[in-house]
PyMOL commands that place a pseudoatom at each C-alpha (Angstrom):
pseudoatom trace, name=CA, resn=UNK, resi=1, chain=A, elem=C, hetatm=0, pos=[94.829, 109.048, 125.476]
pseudoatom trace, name=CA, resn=UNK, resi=2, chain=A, elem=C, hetatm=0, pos=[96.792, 108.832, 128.581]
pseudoatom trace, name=CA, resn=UNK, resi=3, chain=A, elem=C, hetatm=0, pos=[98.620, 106.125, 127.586]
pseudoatom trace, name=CA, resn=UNK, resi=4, chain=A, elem=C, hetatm=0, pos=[99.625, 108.192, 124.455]
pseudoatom trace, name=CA, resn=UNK, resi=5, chain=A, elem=C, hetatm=0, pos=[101.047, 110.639, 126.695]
pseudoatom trace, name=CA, resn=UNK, resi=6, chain=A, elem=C, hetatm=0, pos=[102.917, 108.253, 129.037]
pseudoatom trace, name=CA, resn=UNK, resi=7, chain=A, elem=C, hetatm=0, pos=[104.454, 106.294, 125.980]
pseudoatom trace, name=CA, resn=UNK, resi=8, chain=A, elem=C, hetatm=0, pos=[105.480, 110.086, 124.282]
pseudoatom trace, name=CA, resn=UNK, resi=9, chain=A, elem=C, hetatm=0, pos=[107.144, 111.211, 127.218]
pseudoatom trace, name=CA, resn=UNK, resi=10, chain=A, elem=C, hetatm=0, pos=[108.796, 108.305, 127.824]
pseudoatom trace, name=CA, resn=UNK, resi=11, chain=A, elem=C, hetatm=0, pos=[110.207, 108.346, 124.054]
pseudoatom trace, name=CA, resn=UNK, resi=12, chain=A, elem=C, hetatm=0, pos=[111.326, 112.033, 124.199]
pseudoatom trace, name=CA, resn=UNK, resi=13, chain=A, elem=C, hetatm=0, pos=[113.171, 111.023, 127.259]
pseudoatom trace, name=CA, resn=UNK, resi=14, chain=A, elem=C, hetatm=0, pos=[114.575, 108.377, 125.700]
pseudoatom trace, name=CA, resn=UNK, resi=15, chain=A, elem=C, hetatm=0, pos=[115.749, 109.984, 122.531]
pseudoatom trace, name=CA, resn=UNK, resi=16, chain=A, elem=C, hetatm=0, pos=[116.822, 112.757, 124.177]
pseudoatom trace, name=CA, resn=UNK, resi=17, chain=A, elem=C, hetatm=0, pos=[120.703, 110.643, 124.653]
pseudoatom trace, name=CA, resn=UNK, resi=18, chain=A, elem=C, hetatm=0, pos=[121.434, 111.594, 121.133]
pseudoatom trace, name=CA, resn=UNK, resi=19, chain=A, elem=C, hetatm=0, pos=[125.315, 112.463, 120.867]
pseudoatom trace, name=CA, resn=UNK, resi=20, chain=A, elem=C, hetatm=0, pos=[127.161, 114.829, 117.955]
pseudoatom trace, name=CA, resn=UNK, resi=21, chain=A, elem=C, hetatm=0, pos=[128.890, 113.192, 115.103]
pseudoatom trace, name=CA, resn=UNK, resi=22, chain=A, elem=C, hetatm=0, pos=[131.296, 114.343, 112.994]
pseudoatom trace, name=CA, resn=UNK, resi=23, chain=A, elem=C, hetatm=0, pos=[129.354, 115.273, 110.099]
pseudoatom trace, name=CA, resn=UNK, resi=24, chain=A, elem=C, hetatm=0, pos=[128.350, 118.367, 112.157]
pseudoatom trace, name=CA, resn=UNK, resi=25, chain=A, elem=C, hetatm=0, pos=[124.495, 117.517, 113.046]
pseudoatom trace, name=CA, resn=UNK, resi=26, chain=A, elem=C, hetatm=0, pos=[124.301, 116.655, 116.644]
pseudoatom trace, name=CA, resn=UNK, resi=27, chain=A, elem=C, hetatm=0, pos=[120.869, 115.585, 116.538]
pseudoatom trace, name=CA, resn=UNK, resi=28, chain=A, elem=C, hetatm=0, pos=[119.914, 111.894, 116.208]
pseudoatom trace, name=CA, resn=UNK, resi=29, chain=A, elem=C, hetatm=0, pos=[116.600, 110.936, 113.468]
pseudoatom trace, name=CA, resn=UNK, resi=30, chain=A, elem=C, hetatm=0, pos=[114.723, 110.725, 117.107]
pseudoatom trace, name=CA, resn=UNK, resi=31, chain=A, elem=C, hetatm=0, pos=[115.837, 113.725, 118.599]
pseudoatom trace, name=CA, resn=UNK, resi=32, chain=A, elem=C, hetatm=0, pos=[114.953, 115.462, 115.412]
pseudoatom trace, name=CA, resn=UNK, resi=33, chain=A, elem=C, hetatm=0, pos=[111.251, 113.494, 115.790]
pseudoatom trace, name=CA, resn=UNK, resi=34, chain=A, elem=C, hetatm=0, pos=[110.779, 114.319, 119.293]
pseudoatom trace, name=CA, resn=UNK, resi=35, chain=A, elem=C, hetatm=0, pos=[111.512, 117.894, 118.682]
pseudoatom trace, name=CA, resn=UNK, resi=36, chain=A, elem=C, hetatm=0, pos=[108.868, 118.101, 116.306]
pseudoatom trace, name=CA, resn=UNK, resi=37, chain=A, elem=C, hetatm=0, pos=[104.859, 118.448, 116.841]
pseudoatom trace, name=CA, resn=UNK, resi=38, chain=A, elem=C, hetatm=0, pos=[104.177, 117.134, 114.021]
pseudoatom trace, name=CA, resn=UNK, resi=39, chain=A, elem=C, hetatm=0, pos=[105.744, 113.521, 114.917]
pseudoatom trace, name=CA, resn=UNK, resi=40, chain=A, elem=C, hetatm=0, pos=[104.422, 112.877, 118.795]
pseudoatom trace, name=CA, resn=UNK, resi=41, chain=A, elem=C, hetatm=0, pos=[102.633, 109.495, 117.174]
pseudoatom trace, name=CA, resn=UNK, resi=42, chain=A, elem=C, hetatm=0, pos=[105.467, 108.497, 115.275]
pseudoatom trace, name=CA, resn=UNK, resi=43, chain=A, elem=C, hetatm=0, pos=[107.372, 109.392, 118.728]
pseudoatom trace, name=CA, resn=UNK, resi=44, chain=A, elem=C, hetatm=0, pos=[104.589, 107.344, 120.985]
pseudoatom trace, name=CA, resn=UNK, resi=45, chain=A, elem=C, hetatm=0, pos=[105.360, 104.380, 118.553]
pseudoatom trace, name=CA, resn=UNK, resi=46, chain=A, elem=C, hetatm=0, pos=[108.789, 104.195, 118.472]
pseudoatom trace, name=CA, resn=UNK, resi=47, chain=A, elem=C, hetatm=0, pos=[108.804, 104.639, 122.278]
pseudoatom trace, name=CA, resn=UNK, resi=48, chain=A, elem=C, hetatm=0, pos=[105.901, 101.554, 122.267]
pseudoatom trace, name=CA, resn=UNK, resi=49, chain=A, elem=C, hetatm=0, pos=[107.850, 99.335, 120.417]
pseudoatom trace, name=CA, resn=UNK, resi=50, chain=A, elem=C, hetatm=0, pos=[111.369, 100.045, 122.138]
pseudoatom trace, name=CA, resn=UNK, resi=51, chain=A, elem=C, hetatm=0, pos=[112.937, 101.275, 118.840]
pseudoatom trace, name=CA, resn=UNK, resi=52, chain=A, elem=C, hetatm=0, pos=[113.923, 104.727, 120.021]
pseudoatom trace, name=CA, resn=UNK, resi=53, chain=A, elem=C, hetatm=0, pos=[117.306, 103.844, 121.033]
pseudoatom trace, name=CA, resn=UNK, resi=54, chain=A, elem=C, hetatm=0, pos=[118.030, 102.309, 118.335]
pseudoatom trace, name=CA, resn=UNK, resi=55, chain=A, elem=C, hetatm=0, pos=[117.203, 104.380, 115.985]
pseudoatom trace, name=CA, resn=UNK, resi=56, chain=A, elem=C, hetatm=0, pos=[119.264, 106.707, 118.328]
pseudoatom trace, name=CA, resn=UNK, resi=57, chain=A, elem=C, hetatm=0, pos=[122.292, 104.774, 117.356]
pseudoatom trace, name=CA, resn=UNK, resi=58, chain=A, elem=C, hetatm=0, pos=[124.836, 104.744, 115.138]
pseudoatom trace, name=CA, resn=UNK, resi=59, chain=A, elem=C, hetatm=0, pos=[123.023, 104.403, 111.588]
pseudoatom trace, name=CA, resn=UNK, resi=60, chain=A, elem=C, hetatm=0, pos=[123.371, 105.433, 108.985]
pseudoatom trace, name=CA, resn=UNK, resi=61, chain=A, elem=C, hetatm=0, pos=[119.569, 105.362, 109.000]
pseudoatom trace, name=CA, resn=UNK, resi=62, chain=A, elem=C, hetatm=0, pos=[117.295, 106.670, 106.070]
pseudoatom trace, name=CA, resn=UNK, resi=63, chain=A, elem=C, hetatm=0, pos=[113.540, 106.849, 108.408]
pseudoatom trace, name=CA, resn=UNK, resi=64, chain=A, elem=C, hetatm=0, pos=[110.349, 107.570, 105.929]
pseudoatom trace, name=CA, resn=UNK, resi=65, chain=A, elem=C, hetatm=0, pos=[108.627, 109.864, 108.352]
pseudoatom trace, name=CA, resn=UNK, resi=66, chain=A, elem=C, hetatm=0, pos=[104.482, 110.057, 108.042]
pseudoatom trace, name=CA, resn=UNK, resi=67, chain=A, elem=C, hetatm=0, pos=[102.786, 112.743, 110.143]
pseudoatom trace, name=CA, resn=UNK, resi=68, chain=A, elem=C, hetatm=0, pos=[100.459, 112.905, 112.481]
pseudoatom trace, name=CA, resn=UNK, resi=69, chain=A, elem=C, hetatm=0, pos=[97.627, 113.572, 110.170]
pseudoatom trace, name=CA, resn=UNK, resi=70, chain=A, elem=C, hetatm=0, pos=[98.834, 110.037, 108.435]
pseudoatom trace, name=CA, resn=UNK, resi=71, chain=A, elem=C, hetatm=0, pos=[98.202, 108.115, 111.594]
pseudoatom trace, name=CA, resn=UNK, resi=72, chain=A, elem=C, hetatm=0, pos=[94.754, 109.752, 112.303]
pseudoatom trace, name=CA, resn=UNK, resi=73, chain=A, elem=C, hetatm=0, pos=[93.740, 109.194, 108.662]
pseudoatom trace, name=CA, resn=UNK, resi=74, chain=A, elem=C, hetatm=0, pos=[94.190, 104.953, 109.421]
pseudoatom trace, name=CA, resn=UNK, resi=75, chain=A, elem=C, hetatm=0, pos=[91.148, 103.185, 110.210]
pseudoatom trace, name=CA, resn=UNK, resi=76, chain=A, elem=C, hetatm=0, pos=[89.827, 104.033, 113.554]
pseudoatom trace, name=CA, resn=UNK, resi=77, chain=A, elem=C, hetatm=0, pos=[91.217, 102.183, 116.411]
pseudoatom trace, name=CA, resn=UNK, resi=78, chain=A, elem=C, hetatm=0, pos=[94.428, 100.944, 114.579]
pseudoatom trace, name=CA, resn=UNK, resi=79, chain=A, elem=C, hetatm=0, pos=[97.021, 103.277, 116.022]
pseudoatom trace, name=CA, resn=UNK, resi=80, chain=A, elem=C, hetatm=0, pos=[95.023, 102.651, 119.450]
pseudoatom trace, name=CA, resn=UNK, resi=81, chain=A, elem=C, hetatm=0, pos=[95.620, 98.771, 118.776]
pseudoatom trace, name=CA, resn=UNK, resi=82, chain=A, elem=C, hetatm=0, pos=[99.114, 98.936, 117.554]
pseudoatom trace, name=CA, resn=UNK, resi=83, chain=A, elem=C, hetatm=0, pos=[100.229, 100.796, 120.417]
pseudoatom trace, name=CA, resn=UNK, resi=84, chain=A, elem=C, hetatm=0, pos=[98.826, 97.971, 122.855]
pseudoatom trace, name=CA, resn=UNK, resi=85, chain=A, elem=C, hetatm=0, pos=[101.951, 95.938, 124.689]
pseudoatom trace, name=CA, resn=UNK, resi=86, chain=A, elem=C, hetatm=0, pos=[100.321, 92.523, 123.329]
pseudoatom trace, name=CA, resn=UNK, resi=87, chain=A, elem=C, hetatm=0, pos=[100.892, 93.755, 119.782]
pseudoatom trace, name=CA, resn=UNK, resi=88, chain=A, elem=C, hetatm=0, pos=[104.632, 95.578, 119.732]
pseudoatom trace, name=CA, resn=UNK, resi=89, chain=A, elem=C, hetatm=0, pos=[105.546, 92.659, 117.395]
pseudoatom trace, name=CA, resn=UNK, resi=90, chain=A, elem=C, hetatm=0, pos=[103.370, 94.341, 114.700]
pseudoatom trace, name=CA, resn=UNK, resi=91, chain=A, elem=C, hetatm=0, pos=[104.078, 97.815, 115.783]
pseudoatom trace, name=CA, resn=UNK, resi=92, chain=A, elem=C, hetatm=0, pos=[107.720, 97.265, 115.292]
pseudoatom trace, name=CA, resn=UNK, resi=93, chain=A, elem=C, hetatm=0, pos=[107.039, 95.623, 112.051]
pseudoatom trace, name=CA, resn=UNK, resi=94, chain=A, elem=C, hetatm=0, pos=[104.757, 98.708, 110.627]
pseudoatom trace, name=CA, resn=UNK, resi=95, chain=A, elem=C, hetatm=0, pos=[107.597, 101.232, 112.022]
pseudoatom trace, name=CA, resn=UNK, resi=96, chain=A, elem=C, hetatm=0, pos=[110.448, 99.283, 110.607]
pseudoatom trace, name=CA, resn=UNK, resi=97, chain=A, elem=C, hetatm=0, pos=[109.054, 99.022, 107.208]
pseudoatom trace, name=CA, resn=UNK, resi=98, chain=A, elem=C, hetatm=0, pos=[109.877, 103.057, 107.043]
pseudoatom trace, name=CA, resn=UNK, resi=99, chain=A, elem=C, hetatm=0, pos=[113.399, 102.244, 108.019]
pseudoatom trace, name=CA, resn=UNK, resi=100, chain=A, elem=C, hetatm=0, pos=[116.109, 101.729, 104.826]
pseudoatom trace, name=CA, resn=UNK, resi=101, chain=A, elem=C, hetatm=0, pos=[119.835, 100.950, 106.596]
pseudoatom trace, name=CA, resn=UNK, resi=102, chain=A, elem=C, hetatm=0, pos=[121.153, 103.225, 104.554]
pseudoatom trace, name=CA, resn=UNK, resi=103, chain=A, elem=C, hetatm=0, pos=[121.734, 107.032, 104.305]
pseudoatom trace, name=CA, resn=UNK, resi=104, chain=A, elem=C, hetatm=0, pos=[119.624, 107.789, 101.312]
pseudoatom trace, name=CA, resn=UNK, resi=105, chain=A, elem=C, hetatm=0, pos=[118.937, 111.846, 100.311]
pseudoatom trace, name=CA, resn=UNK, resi=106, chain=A, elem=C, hetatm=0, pos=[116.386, 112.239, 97.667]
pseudoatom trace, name=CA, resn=UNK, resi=107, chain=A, elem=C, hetatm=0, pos=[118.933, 112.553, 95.272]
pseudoatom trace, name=CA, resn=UNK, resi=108, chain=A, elem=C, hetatm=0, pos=[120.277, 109.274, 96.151]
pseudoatom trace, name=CA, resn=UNK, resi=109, chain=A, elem=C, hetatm=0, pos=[116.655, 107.738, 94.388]
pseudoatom trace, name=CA, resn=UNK, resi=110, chain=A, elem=C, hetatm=0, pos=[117.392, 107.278, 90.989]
pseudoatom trace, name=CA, resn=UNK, resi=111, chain=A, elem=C, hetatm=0, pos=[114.766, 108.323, 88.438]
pseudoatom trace, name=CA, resn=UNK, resi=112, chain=A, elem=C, hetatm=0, pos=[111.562, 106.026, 87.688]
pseudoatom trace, name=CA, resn=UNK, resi=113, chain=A, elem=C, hetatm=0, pos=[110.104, 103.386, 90.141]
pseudoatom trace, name=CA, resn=UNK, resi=114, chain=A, elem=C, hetatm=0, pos=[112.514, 101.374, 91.547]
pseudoatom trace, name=CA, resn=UNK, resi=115, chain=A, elem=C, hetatm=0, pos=[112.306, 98.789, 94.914]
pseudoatom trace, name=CA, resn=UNK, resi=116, chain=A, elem=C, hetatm=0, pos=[113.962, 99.579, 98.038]
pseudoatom trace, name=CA, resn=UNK, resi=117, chain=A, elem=C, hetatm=0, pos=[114.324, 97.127, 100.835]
pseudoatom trace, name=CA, resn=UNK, resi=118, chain=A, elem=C, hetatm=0, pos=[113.541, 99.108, 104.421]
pseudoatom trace, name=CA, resn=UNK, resi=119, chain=A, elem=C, hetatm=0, pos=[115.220, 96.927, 107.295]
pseudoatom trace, name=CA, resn=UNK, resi=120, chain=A, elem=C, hetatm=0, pos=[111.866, 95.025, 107.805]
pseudoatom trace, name=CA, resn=UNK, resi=121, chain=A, elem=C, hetatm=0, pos=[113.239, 92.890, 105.212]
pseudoatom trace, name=CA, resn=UNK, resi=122, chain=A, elem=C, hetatm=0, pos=[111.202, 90.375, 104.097]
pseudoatom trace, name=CA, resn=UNK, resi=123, chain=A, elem=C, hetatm=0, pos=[109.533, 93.171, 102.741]
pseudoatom trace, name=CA, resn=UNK, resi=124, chain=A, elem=C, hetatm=0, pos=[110.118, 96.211, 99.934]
pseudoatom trace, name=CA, resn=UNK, resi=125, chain=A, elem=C, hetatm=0, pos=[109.179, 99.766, 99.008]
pseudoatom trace, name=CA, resn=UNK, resi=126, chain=A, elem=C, hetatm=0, pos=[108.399, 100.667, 95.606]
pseudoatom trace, name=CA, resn=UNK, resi=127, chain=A, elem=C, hetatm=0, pos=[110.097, 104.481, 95.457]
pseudoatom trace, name=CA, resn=UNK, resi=128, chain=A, elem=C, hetatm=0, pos=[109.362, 106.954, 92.424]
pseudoatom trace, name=CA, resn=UNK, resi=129, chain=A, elem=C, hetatm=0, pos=[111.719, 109.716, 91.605]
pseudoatom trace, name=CA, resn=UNK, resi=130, chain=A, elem=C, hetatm=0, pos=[110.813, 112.373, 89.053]
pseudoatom trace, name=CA, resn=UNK, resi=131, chain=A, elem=C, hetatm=0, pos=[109.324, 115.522, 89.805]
pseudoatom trace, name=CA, resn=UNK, resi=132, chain=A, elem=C, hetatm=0, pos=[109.111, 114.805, 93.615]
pseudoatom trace, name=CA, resn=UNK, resi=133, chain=A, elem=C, hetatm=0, pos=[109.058, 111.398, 95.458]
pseudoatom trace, name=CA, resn=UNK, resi=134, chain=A, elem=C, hetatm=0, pos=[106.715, 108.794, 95.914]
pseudoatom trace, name=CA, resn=UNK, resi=135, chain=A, elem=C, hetatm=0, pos=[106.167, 105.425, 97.811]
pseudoatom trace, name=CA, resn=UNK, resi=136, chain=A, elem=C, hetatm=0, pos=[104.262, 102.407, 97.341]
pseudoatom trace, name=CA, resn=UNK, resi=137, chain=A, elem=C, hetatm=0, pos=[103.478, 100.364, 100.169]
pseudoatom trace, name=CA, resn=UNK, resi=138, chain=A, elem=C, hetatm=0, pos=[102.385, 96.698, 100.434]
pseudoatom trace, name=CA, resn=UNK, resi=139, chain=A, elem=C, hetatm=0, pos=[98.879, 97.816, 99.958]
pseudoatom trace, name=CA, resn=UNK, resi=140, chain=A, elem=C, hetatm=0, pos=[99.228, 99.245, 96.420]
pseudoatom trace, name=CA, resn=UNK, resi=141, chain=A, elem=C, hetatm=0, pos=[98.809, 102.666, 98.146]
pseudoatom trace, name=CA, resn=UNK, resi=142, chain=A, elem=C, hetatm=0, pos=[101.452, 106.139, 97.602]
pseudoatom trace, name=CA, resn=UNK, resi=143, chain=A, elem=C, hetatm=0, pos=[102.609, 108.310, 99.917]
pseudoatom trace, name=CA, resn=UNK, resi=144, chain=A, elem=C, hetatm=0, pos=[104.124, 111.472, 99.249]
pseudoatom trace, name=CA, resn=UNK, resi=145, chain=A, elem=C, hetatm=0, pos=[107.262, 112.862, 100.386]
pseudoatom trace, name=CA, resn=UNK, resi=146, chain=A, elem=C, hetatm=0, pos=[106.579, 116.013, 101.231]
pseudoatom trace, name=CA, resn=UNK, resi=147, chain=A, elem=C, hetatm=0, pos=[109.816, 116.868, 102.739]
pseudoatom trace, name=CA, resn=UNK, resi=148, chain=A, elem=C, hetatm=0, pos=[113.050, 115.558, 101.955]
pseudoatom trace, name=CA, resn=UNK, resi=149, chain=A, elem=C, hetatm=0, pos=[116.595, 115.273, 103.465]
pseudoatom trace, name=CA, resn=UNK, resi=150, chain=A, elem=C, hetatm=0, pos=[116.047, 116.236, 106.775]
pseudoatom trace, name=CA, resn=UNK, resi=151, chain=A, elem=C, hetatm=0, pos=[119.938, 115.869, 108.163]
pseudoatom trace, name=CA, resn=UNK, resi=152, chain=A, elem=C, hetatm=0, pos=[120.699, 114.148, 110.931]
pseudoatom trace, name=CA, resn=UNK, resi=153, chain=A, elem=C, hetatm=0, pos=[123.719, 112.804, 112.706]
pseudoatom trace, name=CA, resn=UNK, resi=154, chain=A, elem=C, hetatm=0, pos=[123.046, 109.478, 111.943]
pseudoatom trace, name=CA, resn=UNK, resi=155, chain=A, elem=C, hetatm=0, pos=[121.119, 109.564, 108.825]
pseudoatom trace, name=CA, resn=UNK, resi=156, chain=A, elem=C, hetatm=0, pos=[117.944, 111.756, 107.060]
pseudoatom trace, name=CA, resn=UNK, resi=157, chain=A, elem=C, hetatm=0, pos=[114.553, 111.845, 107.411]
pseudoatom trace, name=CA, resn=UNK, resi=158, chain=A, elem=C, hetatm=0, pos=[112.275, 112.203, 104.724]
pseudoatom trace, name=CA, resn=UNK, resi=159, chain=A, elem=C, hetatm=0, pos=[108.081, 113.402, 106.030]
pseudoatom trace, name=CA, resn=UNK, resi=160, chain=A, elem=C, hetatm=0, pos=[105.529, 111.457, 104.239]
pseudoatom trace, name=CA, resn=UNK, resi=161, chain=A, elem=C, hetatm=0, pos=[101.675, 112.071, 104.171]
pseudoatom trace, name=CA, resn=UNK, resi=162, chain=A, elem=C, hetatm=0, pos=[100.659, 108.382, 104.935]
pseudoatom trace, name=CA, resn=UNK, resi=163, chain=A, elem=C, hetatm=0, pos=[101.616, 105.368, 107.225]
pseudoatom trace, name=CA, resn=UNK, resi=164, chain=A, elem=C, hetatm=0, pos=[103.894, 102.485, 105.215]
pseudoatom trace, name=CA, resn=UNK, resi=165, chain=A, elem=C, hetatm=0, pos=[102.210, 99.046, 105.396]
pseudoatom trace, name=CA, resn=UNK, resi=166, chain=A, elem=C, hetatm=0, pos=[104.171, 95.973, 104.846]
pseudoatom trace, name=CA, resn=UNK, resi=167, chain=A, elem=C, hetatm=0, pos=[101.099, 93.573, 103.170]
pseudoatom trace, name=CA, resn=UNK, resi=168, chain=A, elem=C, hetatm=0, pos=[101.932, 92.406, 100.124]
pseudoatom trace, name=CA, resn=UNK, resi=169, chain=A, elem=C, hetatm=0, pos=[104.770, 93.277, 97.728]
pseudoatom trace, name=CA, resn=UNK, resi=170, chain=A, elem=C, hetatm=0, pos=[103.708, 96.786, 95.328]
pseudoatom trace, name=CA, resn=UNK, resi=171, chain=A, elem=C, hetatm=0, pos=[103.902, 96.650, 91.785]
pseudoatom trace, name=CA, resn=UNK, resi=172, chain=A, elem=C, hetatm=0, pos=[106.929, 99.147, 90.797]
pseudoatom trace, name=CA, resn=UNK, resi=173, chain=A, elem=C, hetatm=0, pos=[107.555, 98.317, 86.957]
for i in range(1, 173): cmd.bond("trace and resi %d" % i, "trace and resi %d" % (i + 1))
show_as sticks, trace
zoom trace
């Protein structure tokens, strides 16, 4: 747990370098994530796999954000594993799968099931728009956006109840 700690403080520091855009929200997708309880693994992860200044840049940047309770409810061990130096090839490859290049509000996702392609892009999302907003990962499974359009100066975040894995291309039609 202590390396948990090192690698969160060291990506709060980190995203703290955020700077204000002109769209009025001076807060970076990281900044926003660090400020939050409910993100400190997402934070220890993008810290882990040297993403946080990056995803402190520029953007735009739509981030698919799962909670804390979505990385404790992954087999035990994984987030423990993933966060291990030898491994920040697959860490960065998990975290980048929730990353879309684009600025995308929920009312950006057009209605039905549709696929997205998140930056790790040899992959896709399958995303659902009707009554709320779903995700299909590479493993068949959904998460649930829970809360959407979360501004930011250089993009939104949308919180998700589950962790995004890249496997296998979902079924979306």
């Amino acid at each position: 747990m202590t390396m948990m700690k090192s690698l969160l403080a060291a990506a709060t520091t980190v995203a703290m370098t955020g700077t204000a855009m002109a769209d009025g929200h001076s807060k970076t997708v990281v900044d926003i994530a660090a400020g939050d309880d409910r993100f400190t693994t997402l934070v220890a992860a993008v810290g882990a796999a040297g993403l946080a200044e990056t995803l402190s840049g520029e953007g735009p940047f739509t981030v698919f954000a799962p909670v804390n309770a979505a990385f404790a409810a992954l087999p035990e061990g994984t987030v423990e594993t993933l966060l291990q130096p030898e491994n920040k090839g697959d860490l960065t490859n998990v975290l980048l799968y929730h990353v879309d290049d684009r600025k995308l509000t929920a009312s950006n996702f057009p209605a039905g099931s549709n696929y997205f392609k998140p930056v790790l892009a040899s992959e896709r999302l399958c995303i659902t728009a009707g009554d709320g907003v779903t995700i299909t990962d590479g493993t068949g499974d959904t998460a649930t956006v829970v809360i959407a359009d979360i501004m930011a100066s250089n993009g939104v975040i949308h919180v998700i109840d589950k962790v995004l894995l890249p496997v296998t291309r979902p079924a979306c039609h």
